[in-house]
PAMI-653892 format. One record per atom (N, C-alpha, C): atom name; residue number from 1; x, y, z. Coordinates in pm, 1 decimal. Layout:
% PAMI-653892
@atom = CA&seq = NUM&x = X&y = Y&z = Z
...
% end
This chain:
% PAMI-653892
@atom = N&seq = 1&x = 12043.5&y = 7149.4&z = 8412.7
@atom = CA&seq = 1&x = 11929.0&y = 7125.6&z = 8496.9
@atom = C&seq = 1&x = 11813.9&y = 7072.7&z = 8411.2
@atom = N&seq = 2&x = 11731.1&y = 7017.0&z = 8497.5
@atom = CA&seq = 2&x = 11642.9&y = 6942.1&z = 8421.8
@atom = C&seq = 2&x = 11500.8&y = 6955.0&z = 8459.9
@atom = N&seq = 3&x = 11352.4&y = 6974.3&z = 8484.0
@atom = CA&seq = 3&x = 11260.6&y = 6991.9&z = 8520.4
@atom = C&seq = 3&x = 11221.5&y = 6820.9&z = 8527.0
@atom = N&seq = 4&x = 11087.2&y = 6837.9&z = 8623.7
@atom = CA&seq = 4&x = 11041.4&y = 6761.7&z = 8678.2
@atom = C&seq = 4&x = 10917.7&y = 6773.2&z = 8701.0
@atom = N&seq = 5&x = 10798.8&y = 6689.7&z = 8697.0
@atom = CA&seq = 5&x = 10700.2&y = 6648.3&z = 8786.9
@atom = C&seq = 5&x = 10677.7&y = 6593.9&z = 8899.9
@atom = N&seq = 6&x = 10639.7&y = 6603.5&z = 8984.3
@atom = CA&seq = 6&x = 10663.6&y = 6536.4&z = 9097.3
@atom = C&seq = 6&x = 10511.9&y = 6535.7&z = 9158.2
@atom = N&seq = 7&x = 10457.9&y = 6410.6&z = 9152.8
@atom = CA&seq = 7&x = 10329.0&y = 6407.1&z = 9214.8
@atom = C&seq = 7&x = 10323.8&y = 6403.3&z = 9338.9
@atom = N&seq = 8&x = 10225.0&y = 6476.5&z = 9427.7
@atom = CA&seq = 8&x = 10235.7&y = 6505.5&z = 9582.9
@atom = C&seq = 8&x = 10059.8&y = 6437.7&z = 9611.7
@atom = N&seq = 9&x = 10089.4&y = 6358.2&z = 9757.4
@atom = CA&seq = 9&x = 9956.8&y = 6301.7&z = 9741.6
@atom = C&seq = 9&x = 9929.8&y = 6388.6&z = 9898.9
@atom = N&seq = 10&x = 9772.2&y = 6316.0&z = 9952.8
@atom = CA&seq = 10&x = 9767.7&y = 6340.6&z = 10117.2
@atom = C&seq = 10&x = 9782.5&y = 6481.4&z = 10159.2
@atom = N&seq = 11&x = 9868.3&y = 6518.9&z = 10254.8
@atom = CA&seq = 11&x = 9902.3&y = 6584.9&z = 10349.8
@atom = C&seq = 11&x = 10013.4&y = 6693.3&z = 10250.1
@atom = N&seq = 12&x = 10136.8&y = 6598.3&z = 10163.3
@atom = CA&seq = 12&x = 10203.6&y = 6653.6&z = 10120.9
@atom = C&seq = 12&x = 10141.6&y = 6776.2&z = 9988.3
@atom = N&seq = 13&x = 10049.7&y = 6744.4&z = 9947.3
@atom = CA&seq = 13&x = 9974.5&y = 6816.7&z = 9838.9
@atom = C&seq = 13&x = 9939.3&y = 6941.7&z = 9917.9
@atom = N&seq = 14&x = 9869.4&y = 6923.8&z = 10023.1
@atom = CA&seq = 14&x = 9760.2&y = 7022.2&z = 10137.2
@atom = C&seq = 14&x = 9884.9&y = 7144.8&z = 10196.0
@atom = N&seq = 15&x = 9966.7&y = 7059.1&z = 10188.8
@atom = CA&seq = 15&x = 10125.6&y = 7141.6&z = 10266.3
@atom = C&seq = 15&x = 10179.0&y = 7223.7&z = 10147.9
@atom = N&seq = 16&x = 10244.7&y = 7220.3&z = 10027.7
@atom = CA&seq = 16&x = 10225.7&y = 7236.5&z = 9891.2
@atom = C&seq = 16&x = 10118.5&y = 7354.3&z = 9855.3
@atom = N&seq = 17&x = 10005.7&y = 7300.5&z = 9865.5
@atom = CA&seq = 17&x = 9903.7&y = 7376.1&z = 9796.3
@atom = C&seq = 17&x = 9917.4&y = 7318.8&z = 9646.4
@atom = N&seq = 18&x = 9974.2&y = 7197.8&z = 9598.3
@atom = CA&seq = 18&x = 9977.7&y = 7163.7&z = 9473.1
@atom = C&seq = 18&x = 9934.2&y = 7031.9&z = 9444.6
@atom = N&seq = 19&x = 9936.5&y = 6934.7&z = 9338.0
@atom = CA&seq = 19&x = 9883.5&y = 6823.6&z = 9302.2
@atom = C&seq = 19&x = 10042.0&y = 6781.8&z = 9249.5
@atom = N&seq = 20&x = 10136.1&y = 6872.6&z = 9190.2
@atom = CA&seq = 20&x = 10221.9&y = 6868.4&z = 9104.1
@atom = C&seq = 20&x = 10309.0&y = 6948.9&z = 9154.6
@atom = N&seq = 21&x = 10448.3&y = 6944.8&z = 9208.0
@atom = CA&seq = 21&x = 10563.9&y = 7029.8&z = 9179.1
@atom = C&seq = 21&x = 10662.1&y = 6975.7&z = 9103.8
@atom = N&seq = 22&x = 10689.5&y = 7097.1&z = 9053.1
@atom = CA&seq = 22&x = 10761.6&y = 7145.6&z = 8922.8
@atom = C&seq = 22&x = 10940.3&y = 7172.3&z = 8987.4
@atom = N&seq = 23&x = 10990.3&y = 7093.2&z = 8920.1
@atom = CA&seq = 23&x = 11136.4&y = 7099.9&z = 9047.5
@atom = C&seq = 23&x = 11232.1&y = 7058.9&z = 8944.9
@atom = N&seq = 24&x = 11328.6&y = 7164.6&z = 8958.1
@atom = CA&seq = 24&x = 11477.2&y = 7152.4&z = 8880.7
@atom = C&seq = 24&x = 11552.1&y = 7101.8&z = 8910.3
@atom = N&seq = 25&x = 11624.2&y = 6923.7&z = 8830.8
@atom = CA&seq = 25&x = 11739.4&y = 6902.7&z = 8964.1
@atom = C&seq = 25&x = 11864.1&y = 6867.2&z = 8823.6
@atom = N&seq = 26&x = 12006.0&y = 6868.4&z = 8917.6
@atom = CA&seq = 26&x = 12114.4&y = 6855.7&z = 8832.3
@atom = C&seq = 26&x = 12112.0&y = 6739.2&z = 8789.7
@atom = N&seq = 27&x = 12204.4&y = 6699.6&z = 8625.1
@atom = CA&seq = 27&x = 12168.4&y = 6553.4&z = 8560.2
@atom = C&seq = 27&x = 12230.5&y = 6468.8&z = 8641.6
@atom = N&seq = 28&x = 12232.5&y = 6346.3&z = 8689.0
@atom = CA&seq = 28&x = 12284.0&y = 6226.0&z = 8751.9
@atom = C&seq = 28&x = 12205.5&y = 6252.9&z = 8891.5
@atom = N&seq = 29&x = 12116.1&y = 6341.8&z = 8901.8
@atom = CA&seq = 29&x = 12033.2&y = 6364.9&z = 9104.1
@atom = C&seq = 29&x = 11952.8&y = 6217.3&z = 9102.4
@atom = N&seq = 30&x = 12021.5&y = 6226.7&z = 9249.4
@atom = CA&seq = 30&x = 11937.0&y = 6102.6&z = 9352.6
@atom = C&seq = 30&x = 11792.6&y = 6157.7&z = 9403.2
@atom = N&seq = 31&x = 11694.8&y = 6046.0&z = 9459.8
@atom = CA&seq = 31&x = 11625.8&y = 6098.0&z = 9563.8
@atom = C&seq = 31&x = 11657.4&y = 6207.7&z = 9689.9
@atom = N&seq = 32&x = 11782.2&y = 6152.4&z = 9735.0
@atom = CA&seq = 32&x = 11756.9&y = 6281.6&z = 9878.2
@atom = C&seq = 32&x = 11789.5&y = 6373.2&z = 9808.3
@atom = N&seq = 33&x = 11854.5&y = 6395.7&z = 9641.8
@atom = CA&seq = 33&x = 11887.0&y = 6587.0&z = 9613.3
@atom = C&seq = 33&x = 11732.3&y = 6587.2&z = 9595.9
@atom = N&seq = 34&x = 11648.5&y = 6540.1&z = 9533.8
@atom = CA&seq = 34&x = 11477.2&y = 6567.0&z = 9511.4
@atom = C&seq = 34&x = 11412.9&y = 6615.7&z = 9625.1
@atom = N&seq = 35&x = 11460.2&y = 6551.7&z = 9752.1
@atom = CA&seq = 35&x = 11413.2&y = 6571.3&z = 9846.6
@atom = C&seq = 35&x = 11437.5&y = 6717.6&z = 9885.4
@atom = N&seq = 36&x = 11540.0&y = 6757.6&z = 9875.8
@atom = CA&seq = 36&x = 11630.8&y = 6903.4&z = 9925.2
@atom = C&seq = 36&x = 11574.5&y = 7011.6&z = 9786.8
@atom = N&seq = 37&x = 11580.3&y = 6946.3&z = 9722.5
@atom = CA&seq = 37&x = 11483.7&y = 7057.5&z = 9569.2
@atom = C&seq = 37&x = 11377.2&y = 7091.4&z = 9653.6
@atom = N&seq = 38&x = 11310.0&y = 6989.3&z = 9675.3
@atom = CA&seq = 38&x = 11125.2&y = 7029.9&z = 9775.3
@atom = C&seq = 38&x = 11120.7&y = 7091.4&z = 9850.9
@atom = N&seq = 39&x = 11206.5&y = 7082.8&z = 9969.7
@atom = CA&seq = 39&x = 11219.7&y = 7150.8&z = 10075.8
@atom = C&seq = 39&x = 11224.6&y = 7269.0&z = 10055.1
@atom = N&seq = 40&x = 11368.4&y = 7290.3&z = 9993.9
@atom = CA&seq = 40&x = 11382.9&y = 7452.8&z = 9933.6
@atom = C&seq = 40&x = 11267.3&y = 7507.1&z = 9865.6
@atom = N&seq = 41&x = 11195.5&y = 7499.7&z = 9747.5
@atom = CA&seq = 41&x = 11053.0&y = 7494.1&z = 9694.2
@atom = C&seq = 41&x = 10940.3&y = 7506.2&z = 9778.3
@atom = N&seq = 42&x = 10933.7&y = 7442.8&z = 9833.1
@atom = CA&seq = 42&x = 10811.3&y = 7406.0&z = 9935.3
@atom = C&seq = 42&x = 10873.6&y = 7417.9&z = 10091.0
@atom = N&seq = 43&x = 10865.7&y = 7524.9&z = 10166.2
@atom = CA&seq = 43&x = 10984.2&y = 7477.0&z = 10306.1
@atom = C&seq = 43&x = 10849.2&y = 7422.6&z = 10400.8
@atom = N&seq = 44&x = 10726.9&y = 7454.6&z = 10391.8
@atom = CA&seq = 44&x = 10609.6&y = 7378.1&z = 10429.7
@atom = C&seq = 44&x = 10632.2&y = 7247.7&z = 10404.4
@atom = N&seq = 45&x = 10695.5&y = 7171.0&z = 10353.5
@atom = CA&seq = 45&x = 10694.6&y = 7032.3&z = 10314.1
@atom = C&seq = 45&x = 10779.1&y = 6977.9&z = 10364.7
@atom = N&seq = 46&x = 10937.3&y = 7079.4&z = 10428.8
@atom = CA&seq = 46&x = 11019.8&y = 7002.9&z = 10446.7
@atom = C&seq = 46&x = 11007.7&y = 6931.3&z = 10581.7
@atom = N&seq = 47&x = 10952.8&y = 6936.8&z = 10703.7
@atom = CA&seq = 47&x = 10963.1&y = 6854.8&z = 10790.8
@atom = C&seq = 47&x = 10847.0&y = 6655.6&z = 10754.0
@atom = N&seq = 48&x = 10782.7&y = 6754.4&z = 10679.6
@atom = CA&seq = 48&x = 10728.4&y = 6610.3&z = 10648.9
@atom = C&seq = 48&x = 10777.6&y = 6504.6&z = 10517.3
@atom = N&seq = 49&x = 10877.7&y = 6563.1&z = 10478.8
@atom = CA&seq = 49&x = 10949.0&y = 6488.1&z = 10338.3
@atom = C&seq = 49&x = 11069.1&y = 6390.8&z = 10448.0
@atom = N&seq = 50&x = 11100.1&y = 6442.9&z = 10544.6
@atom = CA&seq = 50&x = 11167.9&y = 6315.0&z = 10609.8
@atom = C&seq = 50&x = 11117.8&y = 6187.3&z = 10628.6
@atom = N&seq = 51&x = 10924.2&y = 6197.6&z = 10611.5
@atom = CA&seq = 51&x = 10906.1&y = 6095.0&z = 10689.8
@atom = C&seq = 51&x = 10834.3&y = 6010.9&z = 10574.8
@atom = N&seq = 52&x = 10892.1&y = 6045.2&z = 10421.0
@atom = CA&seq = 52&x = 10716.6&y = 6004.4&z = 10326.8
@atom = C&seq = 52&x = 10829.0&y = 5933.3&z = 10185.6
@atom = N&seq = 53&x = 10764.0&y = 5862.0&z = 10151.6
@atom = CA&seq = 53&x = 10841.7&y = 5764.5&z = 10084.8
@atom = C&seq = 53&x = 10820.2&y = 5860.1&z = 9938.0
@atom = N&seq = 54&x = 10961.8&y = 5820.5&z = 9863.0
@atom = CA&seq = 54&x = 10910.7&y = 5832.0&z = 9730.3
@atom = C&seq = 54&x = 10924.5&y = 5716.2&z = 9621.6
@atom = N&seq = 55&x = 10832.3&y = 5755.4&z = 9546.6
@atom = CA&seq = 55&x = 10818.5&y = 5659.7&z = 9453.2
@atom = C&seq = 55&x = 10873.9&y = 5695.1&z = 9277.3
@atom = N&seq = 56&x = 10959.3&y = 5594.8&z = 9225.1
@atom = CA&seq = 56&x = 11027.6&y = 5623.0&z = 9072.9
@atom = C&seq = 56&x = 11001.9&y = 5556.4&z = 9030.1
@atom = N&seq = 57&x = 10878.6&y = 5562.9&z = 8902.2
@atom = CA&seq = 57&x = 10838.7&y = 5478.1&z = 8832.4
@atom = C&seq = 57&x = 10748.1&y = 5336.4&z = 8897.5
@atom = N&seq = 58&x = 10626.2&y = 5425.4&z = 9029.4
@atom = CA&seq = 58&x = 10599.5&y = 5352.5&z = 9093.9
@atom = C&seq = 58&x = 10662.9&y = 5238.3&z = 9191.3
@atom = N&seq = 59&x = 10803.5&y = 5282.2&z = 9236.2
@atom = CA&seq = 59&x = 10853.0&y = 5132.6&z = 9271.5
@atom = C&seq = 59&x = 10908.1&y = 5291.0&z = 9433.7
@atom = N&seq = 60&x = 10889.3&y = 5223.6&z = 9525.7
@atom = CA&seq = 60&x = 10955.3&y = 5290.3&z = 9613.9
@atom = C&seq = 60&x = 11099.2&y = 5327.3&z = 9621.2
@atom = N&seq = 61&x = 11158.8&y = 5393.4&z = 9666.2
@atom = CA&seq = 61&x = 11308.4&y = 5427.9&z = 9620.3
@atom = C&seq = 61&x = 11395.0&y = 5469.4&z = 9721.7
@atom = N&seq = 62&x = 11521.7&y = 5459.9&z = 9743.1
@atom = CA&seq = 62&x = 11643.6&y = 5470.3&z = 9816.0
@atom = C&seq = 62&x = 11660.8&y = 5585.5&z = 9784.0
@atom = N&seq = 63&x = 11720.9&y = 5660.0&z = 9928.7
@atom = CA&seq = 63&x = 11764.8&y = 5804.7&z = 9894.8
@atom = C&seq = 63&x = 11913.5&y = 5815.4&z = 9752.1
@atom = N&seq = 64&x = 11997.1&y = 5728.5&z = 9732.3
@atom = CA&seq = 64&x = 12097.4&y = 5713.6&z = 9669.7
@atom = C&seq = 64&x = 12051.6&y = 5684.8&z = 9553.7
@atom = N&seq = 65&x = 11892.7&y = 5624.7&z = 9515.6
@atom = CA&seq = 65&x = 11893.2&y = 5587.9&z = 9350.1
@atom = C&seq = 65&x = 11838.5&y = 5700.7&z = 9286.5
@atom = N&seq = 66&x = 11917.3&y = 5708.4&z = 9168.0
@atom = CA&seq = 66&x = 11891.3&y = 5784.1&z = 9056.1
@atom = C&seq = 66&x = 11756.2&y = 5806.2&z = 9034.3
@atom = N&seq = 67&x = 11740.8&y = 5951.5&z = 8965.8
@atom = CA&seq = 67&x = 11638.0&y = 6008.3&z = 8921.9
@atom = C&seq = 67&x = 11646.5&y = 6014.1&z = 8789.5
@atom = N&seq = 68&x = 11611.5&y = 5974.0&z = 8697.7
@atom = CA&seq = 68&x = 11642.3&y = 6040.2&z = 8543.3
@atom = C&seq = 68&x = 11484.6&y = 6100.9&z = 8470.7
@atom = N&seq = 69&x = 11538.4&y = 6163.7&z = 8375.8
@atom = CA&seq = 69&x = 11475.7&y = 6280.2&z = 8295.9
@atom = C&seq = 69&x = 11317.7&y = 6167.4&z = 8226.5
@atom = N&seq = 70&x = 11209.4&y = 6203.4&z = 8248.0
@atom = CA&seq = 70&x = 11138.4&y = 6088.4&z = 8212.8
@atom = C&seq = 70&x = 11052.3&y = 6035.7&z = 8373.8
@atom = N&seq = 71&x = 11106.6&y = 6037.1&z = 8406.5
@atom = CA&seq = 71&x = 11076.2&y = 5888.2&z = 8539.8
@atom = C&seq = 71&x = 10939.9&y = 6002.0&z = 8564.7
@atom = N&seq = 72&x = 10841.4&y = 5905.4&z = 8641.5
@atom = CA&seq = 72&x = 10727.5&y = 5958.2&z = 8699.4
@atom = C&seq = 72&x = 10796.9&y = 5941.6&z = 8877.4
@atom = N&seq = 73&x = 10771.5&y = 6051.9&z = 8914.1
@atom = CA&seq = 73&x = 10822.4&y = 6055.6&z = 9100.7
@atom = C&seq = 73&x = 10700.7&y = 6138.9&z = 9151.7
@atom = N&seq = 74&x = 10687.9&y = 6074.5&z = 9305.0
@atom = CA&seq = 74&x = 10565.2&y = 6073.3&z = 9330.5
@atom = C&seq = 74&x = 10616.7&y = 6039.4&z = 9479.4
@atom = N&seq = 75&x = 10572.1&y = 6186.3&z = 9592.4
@atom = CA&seq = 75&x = 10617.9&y = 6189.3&z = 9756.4
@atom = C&seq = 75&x = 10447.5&y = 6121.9&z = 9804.9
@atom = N&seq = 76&x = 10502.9&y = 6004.8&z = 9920.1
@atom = CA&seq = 76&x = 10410.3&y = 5965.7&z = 9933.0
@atom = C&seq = 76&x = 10406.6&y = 5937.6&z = 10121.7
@atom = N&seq = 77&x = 10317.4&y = 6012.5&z = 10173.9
@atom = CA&seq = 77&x = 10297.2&y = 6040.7&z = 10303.2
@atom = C&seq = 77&x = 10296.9&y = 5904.4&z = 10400.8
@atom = N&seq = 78&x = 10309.4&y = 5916.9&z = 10531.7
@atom = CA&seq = 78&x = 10298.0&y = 5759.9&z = 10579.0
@atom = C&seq = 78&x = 10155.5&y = 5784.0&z = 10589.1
@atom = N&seq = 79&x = 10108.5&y = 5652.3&z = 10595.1
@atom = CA&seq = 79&x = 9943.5&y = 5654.3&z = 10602.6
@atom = C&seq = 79&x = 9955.1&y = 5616.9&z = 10812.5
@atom = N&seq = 80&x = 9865.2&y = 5722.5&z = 10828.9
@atom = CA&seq = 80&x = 9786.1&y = 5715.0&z = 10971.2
@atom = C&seq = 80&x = 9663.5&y = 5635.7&z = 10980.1
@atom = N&seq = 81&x = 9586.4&y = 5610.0&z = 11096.6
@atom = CA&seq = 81&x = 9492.7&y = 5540.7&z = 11119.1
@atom = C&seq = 81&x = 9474.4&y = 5449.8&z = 11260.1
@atom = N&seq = 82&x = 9350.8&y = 5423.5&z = 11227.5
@atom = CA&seq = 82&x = 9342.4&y = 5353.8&z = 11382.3
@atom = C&seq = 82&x = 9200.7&y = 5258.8&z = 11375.3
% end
């Protein structure tokens, strides 16, 4: 297992109560296991992690692409407005 940063912005931070979670995932994890780390971690987060993009190394990301040890990841809420 491997630790992680995971920057939480918006709504997802407020849900959290964090700026930062700290999340263990197995070596070769995709986005959706990151996603299922959070949930479990945070279960306040999990209905809204279906709907919020994440970002690896700033670049938005597929539930299937790799996470590796290093990468900056970062859950990012849909933006509302009117």
């Amino acid at each position: 297992m491997t630790g992680y940063a995971v920057y939480l912005f918006a709504a997802a931070r407020e849900l959290a109560d964090t700026e930062v979670a700290r999340i263990e995932l197995p070596a070769n994890a995709t986005v959706d296991q990151l996603r299922v780390a959070l949930s479990r971690q945070y279960p306040r987060l999990a209905s809204l992690l279906k709907r919020c993009a994440i970002a690896v190394n700033h670049d938005f990301a597929e539930g299937t692409d790799p996470v590796q040890p290093g990468d900056e990841l970062a859950v990012i809420p849909p933006v509302s407005g009117g």
